[in-house]
C-alpha positions as a Markdown table, in Angstrom:
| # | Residue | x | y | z |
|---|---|---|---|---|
| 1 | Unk | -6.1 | 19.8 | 2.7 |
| 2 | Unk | -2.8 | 21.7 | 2.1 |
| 3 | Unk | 0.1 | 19.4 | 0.7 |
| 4 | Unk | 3.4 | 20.0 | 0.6 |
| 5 | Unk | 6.5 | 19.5 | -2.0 |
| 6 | Unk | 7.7 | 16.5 | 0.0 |
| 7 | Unk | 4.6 | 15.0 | -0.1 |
| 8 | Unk | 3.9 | 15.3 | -3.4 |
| 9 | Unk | 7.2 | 13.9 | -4.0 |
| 10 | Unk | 6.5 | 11.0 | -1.9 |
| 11 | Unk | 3.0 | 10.2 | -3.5 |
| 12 | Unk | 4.8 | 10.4 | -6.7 |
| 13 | Unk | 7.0 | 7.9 | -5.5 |
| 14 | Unk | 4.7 | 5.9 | -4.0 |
| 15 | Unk | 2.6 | 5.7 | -6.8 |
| 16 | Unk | 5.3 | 4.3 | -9.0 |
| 17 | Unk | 6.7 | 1.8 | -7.0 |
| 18 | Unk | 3.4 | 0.5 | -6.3 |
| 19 | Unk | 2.1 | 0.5 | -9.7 |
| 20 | Unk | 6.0 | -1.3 | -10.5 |
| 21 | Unk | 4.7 | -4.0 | -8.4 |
| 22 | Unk | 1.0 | -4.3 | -9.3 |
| 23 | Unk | 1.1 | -4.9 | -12.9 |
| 24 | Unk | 3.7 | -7.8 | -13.3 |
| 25 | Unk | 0.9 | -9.5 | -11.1 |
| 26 | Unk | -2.1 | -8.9 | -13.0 |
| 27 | Unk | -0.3 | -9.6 | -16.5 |
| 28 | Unk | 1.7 | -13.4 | -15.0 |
| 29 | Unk | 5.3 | -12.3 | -15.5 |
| 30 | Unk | 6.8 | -15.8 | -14.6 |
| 31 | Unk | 8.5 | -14.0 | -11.9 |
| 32 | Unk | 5.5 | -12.8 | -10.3 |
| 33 | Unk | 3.8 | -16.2 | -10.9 |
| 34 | Unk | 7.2 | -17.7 | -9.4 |
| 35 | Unk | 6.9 | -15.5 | -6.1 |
| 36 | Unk | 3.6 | -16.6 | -5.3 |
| 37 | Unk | 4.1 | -20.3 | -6.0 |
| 38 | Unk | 3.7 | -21.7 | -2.6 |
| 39 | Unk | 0.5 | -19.9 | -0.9 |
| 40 | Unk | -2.1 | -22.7 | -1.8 |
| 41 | Unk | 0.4 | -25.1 | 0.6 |
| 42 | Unk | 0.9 | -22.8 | 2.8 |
| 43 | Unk | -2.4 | -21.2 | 3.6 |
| 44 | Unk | -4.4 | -22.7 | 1.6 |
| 45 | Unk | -5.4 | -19.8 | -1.2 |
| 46 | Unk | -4.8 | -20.6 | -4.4 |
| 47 | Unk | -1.5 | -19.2 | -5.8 |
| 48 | Unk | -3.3 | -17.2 | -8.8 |
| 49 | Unk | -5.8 | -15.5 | -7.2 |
| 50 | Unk | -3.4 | -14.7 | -3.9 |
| 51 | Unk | -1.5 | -12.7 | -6.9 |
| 52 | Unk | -4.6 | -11.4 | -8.4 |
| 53 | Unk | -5.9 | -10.2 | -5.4 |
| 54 | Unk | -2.2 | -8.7 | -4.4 |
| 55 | Unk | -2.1 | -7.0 | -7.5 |
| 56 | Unk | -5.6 | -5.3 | -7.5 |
| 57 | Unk | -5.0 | -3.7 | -4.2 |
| 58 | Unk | -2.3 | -2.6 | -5.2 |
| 59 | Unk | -3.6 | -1.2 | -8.1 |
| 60 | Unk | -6.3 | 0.5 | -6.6 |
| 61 | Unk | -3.6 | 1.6 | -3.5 |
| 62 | Unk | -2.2 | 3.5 | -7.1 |
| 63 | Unk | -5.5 | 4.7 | -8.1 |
| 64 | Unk | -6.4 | 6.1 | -5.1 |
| 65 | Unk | -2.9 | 7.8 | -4.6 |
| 66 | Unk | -3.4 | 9.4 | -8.2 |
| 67 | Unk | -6.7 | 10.4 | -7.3 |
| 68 | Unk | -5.6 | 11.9 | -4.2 |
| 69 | Unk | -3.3 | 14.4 | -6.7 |
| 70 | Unk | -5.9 | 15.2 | -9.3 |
| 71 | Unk | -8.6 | 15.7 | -7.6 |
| 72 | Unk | -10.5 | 19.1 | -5.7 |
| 73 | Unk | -13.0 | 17.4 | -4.2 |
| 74 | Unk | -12.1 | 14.2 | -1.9 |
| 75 | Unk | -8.6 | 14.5 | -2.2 |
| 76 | Unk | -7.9 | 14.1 | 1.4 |
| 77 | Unk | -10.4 | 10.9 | 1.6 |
| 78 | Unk | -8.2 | 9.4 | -1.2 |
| 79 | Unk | -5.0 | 10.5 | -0.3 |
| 80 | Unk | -6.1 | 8.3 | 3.3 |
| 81 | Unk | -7.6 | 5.8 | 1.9 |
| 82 | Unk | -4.7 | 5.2 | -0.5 |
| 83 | Unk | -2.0 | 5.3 | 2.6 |
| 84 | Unk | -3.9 | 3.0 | 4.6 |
| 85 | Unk | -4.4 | 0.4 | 2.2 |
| 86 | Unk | -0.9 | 0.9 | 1.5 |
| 87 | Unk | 0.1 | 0.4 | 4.9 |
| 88 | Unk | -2.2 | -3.3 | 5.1 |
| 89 | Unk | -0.8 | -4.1 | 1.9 |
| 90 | Unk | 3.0 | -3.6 | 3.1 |
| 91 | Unk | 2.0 | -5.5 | 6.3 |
| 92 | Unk | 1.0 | -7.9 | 4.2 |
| 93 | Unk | 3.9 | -8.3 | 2.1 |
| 94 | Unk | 6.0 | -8.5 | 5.1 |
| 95 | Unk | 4.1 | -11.4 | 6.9 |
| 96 | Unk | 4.5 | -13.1 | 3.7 |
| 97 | Unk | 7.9 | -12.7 | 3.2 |
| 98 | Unk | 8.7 | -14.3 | 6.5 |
| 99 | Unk | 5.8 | -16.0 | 7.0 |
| 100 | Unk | 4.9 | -18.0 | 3.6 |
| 101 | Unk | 8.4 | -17.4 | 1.6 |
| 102 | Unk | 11.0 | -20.2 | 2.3 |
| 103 | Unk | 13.2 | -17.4 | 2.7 |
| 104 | Unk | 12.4 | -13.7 | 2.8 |
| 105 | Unk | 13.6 | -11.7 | -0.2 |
| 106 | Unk | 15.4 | -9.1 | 1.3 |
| 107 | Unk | 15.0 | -6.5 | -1.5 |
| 108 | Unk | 11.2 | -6.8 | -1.3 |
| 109 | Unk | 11.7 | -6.5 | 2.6 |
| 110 | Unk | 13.2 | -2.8 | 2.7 |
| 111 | Unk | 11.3 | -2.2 | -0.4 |
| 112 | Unk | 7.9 | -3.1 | 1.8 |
| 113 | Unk | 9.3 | -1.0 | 5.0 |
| 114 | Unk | 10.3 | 2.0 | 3.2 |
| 115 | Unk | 6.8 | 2.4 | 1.7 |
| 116 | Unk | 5.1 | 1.4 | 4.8 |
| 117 | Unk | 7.5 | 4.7 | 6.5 |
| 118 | Unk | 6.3 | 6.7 | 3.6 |
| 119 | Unk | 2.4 | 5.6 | 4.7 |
| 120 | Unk | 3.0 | 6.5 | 8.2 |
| 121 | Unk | 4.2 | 9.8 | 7.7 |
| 122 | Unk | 2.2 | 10.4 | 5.1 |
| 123 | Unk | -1.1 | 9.6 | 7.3 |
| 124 | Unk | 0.4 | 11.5 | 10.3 |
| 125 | Unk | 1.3 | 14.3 | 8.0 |
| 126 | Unk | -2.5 | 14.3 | 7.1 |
| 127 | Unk | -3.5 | 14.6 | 10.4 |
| 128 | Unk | -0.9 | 17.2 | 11.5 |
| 129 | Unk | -2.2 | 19.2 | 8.4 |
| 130 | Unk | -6.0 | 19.1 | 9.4 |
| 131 | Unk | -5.4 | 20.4 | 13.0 |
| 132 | Unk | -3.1 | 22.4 | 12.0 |
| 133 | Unk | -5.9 | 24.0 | 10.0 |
| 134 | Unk | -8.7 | 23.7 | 12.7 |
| 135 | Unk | -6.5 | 25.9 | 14.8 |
């Protein structure tokens, strides 16, 4: 898979923001712990492990993005695989802000659809690339 500057750039990017995100909720930063306070009343999952579990995918949405850099071999099965969990995960973030939030954080709101643009082009850019190719 041929990859351009851009998105290069915008893995970069990605993988930064996502990793920003991912480690306050695996270490407890009382701000992470904060956000999550109210999901065991809400839906029922215990507020630690909704932010454990938020935080692993996200860490692995960075691993795989990294992945999808350094590697020969698989590098267009990781670069997907990292844009589409990416995608769920800012799905996700966005049903929660307006679903289990008292009020959406706005921040967190164009954060979440800025990456989720970034996914979809990325992913259609993947595709354009491999037909592109086949041609």
């Amino acid at each position: 898979m041929k990859t351009t500057t851009i998105a290069k750039i915008l893995t970069i990017i990605t993988i930064v923001a996502i990793g920003y995100f991912a480690l306050p909720k695996l270490i407890g930063l009382e701000q992470s712990v904060k956000g999550f306070s109210n999901f065991n009343e809400v839906i029922g999952i215990p507020n630690n492990i909704a932010r454990y579990v938020t935080g692993f995918v996200e860490l692995i949405t960075a691993i795989l993005l990294i992945l999808s850099l350094t590697l020969t071999r698989k590098r267009e099965v990781t670069h997907i695989l990292g844009y589409l969990l990416l995608t769920g995960t800012m799905l996700g973030g966005l049903l929660t802000e307006y679903l289990i939030r008292p009020e959406p954080k706005m921040m967190l709101v164009y954060i979440a659809i800025a990456l989720l643009i970034i996914a979809v082009y990325q992913l259609l850019n993947t595709y354009t690339l491999k037909t592109e190719n086949h041609d």
